[in-house]
Every structure is written in C-alpha cells, then in structure tokens.
C-alpha positions in Angstrom: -6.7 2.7 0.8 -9.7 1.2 -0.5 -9.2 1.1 -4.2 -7.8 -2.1 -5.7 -4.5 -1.0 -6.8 -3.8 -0.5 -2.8 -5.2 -3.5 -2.3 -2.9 -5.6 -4.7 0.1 -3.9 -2.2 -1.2 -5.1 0.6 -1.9 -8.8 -0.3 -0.3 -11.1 2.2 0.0 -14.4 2.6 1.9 -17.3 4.4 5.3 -15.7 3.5 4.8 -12.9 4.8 3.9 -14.5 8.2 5.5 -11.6 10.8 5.5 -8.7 8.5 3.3 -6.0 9.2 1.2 -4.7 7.3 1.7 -0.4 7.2 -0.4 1.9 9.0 -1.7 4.1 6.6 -4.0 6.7 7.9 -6.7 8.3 5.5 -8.8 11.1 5.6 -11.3 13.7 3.7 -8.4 16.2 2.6 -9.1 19.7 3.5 -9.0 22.6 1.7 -6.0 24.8 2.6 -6.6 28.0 4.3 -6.4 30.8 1.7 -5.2 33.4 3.9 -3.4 34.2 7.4 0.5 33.1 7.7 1.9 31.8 4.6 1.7 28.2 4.0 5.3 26.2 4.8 6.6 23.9 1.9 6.2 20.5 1.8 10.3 20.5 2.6 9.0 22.6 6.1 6.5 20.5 6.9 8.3 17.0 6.4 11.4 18.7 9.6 8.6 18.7 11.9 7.9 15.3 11.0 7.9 12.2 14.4 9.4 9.0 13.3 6.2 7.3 12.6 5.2 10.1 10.4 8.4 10.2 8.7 8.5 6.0 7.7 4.6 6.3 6.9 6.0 9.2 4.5 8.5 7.0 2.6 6.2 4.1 2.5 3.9 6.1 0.3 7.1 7.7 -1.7 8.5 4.0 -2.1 5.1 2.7 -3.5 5.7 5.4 -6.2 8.4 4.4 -7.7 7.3 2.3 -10.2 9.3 -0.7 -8.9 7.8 -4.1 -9.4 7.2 -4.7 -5.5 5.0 -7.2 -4.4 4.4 -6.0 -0.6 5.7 -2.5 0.6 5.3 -2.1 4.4 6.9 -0.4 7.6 8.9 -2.4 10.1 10.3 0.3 12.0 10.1 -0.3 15.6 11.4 -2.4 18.1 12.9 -5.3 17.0 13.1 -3.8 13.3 16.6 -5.2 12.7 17.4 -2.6 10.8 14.8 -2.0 8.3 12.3 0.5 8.7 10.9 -0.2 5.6 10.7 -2.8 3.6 10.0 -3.5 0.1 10.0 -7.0 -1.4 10.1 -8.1 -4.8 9.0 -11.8 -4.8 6.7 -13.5 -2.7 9.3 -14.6 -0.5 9.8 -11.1 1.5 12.2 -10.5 3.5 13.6 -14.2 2.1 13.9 -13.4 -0.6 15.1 -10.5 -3.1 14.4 -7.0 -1.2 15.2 -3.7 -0.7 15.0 -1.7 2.5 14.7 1.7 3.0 16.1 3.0 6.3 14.3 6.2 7.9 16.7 8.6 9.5 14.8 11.9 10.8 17.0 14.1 13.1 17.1 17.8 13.0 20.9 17.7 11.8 22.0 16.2 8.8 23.0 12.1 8.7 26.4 11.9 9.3 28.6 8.6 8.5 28.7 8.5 12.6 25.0 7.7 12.4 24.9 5.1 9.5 27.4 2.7 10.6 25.4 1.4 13.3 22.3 1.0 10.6 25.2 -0.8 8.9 25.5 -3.3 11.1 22.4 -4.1 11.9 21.6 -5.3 8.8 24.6 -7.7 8.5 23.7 -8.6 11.9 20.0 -9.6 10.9 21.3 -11.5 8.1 23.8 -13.7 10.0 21.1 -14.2 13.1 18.4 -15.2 9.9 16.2 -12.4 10.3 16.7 -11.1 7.0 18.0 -12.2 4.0 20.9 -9.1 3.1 19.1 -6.4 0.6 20.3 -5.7 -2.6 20.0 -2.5 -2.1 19.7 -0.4 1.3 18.4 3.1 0.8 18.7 5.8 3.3 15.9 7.8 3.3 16.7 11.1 5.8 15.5 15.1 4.7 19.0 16.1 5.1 22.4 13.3 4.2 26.1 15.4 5.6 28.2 15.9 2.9 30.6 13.1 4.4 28.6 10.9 4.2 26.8 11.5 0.5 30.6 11.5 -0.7 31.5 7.9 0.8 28.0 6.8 -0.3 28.9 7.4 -3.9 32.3 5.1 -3.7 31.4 2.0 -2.0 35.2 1.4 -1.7 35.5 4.4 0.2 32.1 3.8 2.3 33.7 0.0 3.3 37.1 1.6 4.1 35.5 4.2 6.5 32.7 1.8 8.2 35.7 -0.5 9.1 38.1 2.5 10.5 35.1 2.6 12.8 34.2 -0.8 13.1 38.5 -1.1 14.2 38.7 1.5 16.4 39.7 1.7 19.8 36.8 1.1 22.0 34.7 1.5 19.2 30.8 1.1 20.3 30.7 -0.8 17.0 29.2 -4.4 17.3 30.2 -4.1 21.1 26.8 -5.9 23.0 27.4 -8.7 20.2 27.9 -12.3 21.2 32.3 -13.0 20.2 31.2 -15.9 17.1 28.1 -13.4 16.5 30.6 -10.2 16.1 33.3 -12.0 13.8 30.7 -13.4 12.0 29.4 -10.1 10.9 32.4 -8.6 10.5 33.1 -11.7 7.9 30.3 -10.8 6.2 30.9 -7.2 6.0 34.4 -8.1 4.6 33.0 -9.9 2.2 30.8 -7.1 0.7 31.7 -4.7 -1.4 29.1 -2.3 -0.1 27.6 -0.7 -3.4 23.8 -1.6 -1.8 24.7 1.2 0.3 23.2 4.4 -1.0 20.8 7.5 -0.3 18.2 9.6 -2.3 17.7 13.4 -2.5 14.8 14.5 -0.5 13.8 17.4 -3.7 13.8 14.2 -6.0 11.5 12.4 -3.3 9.1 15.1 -2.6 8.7 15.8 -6.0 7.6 12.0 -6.9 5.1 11.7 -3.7 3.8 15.0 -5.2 2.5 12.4 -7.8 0.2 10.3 -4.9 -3.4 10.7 -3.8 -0.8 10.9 -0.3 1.1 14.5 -1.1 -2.7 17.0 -0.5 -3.4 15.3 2.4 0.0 15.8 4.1 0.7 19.1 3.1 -1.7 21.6 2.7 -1.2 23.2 -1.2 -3.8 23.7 -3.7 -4.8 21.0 -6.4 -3.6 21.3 -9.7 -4.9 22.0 -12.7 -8.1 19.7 -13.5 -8.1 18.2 -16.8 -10.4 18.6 -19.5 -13.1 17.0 -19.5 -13.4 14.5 -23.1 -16.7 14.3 -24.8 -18.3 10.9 -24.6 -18.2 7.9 -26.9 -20.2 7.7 -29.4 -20.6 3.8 -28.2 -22.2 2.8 -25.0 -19.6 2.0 -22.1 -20.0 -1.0 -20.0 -19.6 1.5 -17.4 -23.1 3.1 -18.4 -25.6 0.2 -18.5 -27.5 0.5 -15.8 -27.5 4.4 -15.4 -28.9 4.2 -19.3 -31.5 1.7 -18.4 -33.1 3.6 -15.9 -33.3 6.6 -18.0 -34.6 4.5 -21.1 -37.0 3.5 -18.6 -38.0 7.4 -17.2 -38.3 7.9 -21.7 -40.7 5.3 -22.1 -43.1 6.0 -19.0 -43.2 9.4 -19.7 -44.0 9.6 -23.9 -45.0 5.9 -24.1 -42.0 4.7 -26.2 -40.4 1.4 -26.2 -36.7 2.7 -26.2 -34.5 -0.6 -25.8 -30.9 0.8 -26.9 -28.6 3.8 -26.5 -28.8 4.3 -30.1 -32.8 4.2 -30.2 -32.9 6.9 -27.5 -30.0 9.1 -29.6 -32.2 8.7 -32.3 -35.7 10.0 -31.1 -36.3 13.2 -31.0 -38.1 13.7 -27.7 -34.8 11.8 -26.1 -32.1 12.5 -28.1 -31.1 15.9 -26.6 -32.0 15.4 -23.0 -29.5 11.7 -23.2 -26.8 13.9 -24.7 -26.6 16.1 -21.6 -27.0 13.2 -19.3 -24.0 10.8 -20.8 -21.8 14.7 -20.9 -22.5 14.8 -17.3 -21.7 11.3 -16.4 -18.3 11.1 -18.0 -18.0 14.7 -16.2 -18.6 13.1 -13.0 -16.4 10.2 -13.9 -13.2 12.6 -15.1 -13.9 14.2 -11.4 -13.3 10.6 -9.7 -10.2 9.8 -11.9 -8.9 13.1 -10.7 -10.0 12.8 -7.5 -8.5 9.0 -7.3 -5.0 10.2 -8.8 -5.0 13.7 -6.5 -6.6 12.6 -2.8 -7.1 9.8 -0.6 -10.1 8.1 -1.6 -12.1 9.2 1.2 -12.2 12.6 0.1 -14.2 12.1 -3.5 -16.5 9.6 -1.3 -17.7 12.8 1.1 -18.1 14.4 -2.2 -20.8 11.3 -3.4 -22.3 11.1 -0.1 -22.9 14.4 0.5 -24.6 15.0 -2.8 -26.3 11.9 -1.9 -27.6 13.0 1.3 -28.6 16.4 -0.8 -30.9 14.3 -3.2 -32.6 11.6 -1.5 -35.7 13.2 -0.3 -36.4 13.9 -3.3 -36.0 11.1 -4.8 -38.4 9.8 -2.3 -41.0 11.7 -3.0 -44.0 10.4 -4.7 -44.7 11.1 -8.4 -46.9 10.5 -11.5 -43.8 9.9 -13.6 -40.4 8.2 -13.0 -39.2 11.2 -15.5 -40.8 13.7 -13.2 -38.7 11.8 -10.3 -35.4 12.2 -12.1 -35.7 16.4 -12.9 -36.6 16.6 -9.1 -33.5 14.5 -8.5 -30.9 16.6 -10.5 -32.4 20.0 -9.7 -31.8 18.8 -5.9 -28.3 18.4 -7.2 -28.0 21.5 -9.1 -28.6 23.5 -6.0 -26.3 21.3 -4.0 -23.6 23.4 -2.9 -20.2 21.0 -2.2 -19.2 21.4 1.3 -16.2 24.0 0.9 -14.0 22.8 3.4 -13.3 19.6 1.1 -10.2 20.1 -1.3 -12.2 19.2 -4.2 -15.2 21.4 -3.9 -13.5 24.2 -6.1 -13.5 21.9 -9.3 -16.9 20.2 -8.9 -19.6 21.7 -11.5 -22.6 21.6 -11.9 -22.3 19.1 -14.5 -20.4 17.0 -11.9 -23.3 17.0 -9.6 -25.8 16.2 -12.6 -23.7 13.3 -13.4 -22.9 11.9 -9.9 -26.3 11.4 -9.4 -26.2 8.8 -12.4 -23.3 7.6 -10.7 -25.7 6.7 -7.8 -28.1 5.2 -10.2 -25.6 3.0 -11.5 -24.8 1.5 -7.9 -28.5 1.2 -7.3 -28.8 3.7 -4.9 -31.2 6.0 -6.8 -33.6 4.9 -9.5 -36.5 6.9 -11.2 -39.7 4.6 -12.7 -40.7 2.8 -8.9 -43.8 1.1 -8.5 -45.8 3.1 -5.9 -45.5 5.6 -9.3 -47.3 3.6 -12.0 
C-alpha cells in the first residue's frame, strides 16, 4: 500500500536478508453489480481461491490482528520450509521470536493426514538452521476435519498421534531425510510438547479481514455505513494552512482586505459565511479519505481525487480578473462533477465532498486561486 502504516510493515533491513517481501496487489475497488445472479459470500469466494490467492489472503488477515509484528510477509513457495507465512516479532525474523501461519487450501477439509508432513518440516528447518522453531504455528485452511481440530486442542493428544505416524510401518514420514538429519528431528519433536500447534476458525478470520481496506476489494459487498461527518474546530488545523492561505488570499483581492488569520476572516462579514462553508467541506472531504483509507485500498480514494482533478483543471486555468472569481469557477466545476460510478465509493461522495477536495488539491499545491497573469 502506499500509506505509511503499510509502509512501517514492510521495513526491511539486513536481518531480514532472504525474506521476501509479500506481493500485495492493489487496485481501484469496484462497485458490485446490483443486479443479475446473487452475490456469493465472502466464505464462497475464499473455496475458489489458488494458493497464491489464498496466503496473500492470510497475510492481510495476519496484519489485522493487532499483534506487535515487526515484518509480516509470504514465504510460500519452493523452498518455503514450511512456512507460508511468516510473522516476526523482533528484528531478528525468522531468528528470532516468530510465528508462522501455514496455508492449507484444498477442497476437502485438513485432515491430521495432511498436517504431519507440515509438522515436520518445521522441525526439519529448525535442525538444518533455516528457521528458528515458532512459538506458535497457526494453520490457516477454510475448512480444519474434525480429527484434527480435536487433537489440535490437546497437544498431548496432537504429539501422541503425529508420532503413531511418524512410527509407522513404512511411514512416508521423514523418509527422503538424511539418517543423523531424521533422528535429529525426531529428537526434537520428542522434546516438544506441541502446544504451538494450533488452528483458527475461518468465520472468526473473515470477520476480522472484514475490518481491512483488503475485504471490498476481494469480495464484491457493499460499503458500510459512512460515518457522520463532525463539524469543524473552532481552531485552525495544521492540516488547513495552506488551503486557508489561498483563500485569505482570493478575500483580500477581491474586497481589498488585509485578512492575515482564520479568526480575522470568521470575523468579517463579507468572509465569514463563505469560510464557514469552505472549512465544512474540507473536513467533509477529509472524513471521506479516513473512510476511504479504513474501507479500500488506497488506490481507490486516489481515482476519486484525480478524477475530480481532471474535472476542474481547465478551469482553473482559465484566465480571470479575480483569484476569487477563479475559485467559484473551480468549485462549480466540481459541483457538476459526477464521480465515475463504477468506483465503490462514488455512492457516498457529496457534493460537499467535491467542494472540499478541491481544497484538498489546494493544500498539495495542485490548484491555487490569486496567480499573477490575474493581477
């Protein structure tokens, strides 16, 4: 992503030398259609899942959790050891303390049969020094057997069974293994009491990635509910220094004031009312990007800016007696602007919204009202 919070996950650095970092594609979400065959549920969607899709999945579920991780990324592949996905807690990596998460996406539900080879690939990275062991091992599958989710819950029982398999006549079990390699596993296996075994419900995880920017862009529901939108302070932001500027400038072109302050402007009666409706669109279009940012991939409120951006520049480069007379162009430009309505977020933009986004652009200089050719 390109926001700074995705960032901070990604940080590498020499420790982390080998690990890759996780594909994570990202794109304008779509609105879904709103009529045809019925939609499938996000349940439905995640069984017709590939591999890849399915470990990109539980990357973005894992980074939801809240844990204090200091790189979550996908391993899965060849040569994976073991870990599909790994999450570290220390700057160490896989050195150090970390957790893996093991994808498992077949049509039928993981069965004990299935997990004891992932078993031993761990212990095998371990004693090879791939890997330091995991304190815990997730599986991450949509559907865990009932076997399974029983011996899962007694670690006792989960140790007893692997090794009934691992014993067994002929057993597949550690069979391509080096002699020293395979007792050396099965040493450390011994020596575990495998409670950082375990599994998690795929309700429970679904309903947390339904908390991500991630969840509208994989499955195609509706937005929730947008917030209300809060009044503005009755303080200037840092946030609004610039965009405030520029129209303190447009003010005192167009009625020959020297307005130097928020407050002055509030307090004149020629500005007062027409700042008021500016600042209530701004923090409109601001409560639009924090929904946005906590509801979509980022992507999708940037087609938003750029579009109204694209809507309002020639006018903005128009010529004009007054910067002021620049600036009503500008926003009736955006007041017409209809949001494309195949983006997800086009229902919930308002007019307001468009009003303020165009301060938006004035605050990252990409629009400004008093220019010279004007004076």
């Amino acid at each position: 992503m390109a926001e700074a919070e995705e960032a901070a996950h990604e940080e590498e650095g020499p420790v982390f030398e080998g690990i890759p970092v996780p594909s994570s594609p990202s794109q304008v979400v779509l609105a879904p259609p709103m009529q045809g065959a019925p939609l499938l549920t996000a349940k439905q969607y995640l069984y017709t899942y590939s591999d890849v899709q399915w470990e990109e999945f539980t990357v973005e579920w894992v980074r939801a959790l809240g844990h204090p991780y200091v790189l979550v990324t996908r391993m899965g592949g060849a040569g994976d050891r073991g870990a599909d996905v790994a999450a570290c807690l220390t700057r160490q990596g896989t050195n150090g303390e970390w957790h893996c998460y093991q994808c498992k996406h077949y049509q039928d539900a993981l069965q004990p049969a299935d997990a004891w080879p992932e078993i031993v690939k761990i212990f095998v990275a371990k004693v090879l020094g791939v890997y330091e062991l995991p304190t815990r091992y997730i599986f991450v599958a949509p559907k865990i057997g009932s076997y399974l989710t029983r011996y899962l819950a007694n670690p006792a029982t989960l140790k007893a069974e692997f090794f009934k398999a691992w014993n067994k006549a002929n057993s597949k079990l550690g069979a391509e293994l080096e002699a020293g390699v395979r007792a050396a596993v099965e040493a450390l296996a011994d020596a575990n009491d495998f409670s950082m075994f375990e599994a998690r419900n795929i309700d429970w995880i679904v309903e947390l990635h339904r908390t991500t920017p991630h969840h509208a862009r994989r499955f195609p529901t509706p937005l929730g509910r947008r917030p209300a939108v809060e009044r503005p302070p009755s303080e200037q932001g840092a946030q609004e220094a610039v965009y405030v500027q520029k129209l303190l400038a447009a003010y005192n072109e167009k009625y020959g004031l020297q307005l130097q302050t928020l407050q002055e402007a509030r307090a004149h009666a020629r500005t007062q009312q027409h700042l008021v409706r500016q600042r209530e669109a701004f923090y409109s279009a601001e409560a639009l990007r924090v929904f946005a940012r906590e509801s979509v991939p980022y992507e999708t409120y940037e087609a938003v800016e750029t579009d109204l951006f694209e809507a309002v520049i020639e006018a903005e480069e128009c010529e004009y007696g007054l910067g002021y007379e620049r600036l009503t162009a500008v926003l009736e430009a955006a007041v017409h602007h209809q949001p494309n309505p195949a983006n997800i977020l086009a229902p919930v933009i308002t007019v307001r919204d468009r009003k303020g986004l165009c301060h938006h652009l004035a605050n990252d200089g990409q629009l400004t009202w008093c220019k010279e050719e004007s004076q």
